[in-house]
Each structure stands twice: as structure tokens, then as C-alpha cells.
N, C-alpha and C positions, 0 to 999 in steps of 0.2 A: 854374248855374255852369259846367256844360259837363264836369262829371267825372262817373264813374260812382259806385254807392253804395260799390262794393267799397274805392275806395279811399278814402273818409269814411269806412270801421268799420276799414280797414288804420292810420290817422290816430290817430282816438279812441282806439284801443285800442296806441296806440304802436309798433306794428309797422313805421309809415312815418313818416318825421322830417315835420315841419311844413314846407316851405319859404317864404320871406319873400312871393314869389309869392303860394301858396296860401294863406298869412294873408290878405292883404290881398283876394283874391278870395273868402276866406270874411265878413272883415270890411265887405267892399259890402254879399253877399247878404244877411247876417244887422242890414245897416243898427245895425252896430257898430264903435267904432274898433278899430285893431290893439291896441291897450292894453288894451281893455275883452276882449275875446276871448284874447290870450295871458293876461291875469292871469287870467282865469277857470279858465283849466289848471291854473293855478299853487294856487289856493284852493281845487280842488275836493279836493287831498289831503288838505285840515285839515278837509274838510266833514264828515266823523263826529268831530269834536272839537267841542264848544260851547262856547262862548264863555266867558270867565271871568267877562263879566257875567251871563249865563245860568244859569253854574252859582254864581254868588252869591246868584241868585233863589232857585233850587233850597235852598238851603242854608236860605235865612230864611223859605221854606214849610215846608220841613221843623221849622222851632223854631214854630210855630204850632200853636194846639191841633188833633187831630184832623179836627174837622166844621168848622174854617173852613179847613184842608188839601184837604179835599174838595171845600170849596166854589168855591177858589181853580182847581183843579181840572176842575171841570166848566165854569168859567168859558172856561178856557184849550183844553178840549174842545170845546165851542162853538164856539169860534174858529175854531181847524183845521176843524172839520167844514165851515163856510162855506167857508173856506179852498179844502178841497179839492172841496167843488161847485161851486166859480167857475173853478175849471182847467181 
């Protein structure tokens, strides 16, 4: 992209404003549109919030007996674990 690192973590970390420019020169390299990369700024503040379907899940494992809680559980552990050895 032709910038240095310092001012990518000046950027991220909000210290330096985004300019329409460097959106759009982030959104080539990153082979994303300007939409897809500024809403991602936007969404990342709700990212420790889960979702309301999420936490409906949550809510109807919880009304489950015990050991099918768990099992529902290691299911969903499973997952992640693939998850994150495919990353």
C-alpha cells in the first residue's frame, strides 16, 4: 500500500482519522469494498455483545437437563476447537 506500519496502528487504534483516500487504498489491498471495511469498524464495538439469537440459544441450554447441557456443550467445544485449528 505504500504506507508505513506506524501509521496502520496510528489508524486502528484511532489516533489518526481514516481518510476517504486511505479507505479506499486499504479496501484494494485488502480486496474488500469501502462498505465492507468501514462497517467492519462500525461492528467491531458491538463484538463483545452476542447476539440476541445467541443469547436465546444460551437461555434454552440452560432450561435443559444437566448432561444434555453438557453434551450440547462439548458439541459446541468441538466446533471452536476445529475452528481455531483451521485459522
Amino acid at each position: 500500500m505504500g504506507i508505513v506500519q506506524t501509521i496502520v496502528s496510528a489508524i486502528e487504534t484511532n489516533a489518526l482519522k481514516l481518510s476517504a483516500e486511505m479507505a479506499i487504498r486499504f479496501a484494494l489491498a485488502l480486496g474488500v469494498s469501502t462498505d465492507d471495511l468501514l462497517m467492519a469498524a462500525k461492528r467491531k464495538g458491538r463484538a463483545n455483545q452476542p447476539s440476541r439469537k445467541v443469547l436465546r440459544r444460551l437461555e434454552l441450554i440452560e432450561s435443559l437437563p444437566v448432561h444434555q447441557q453438557q453434551t450440547v456443550l462439548k458439541t459446541i467445544d468441538s466446533m471452536l476447537k476445529g475452528l481455531r485449528s483451521a485459522s
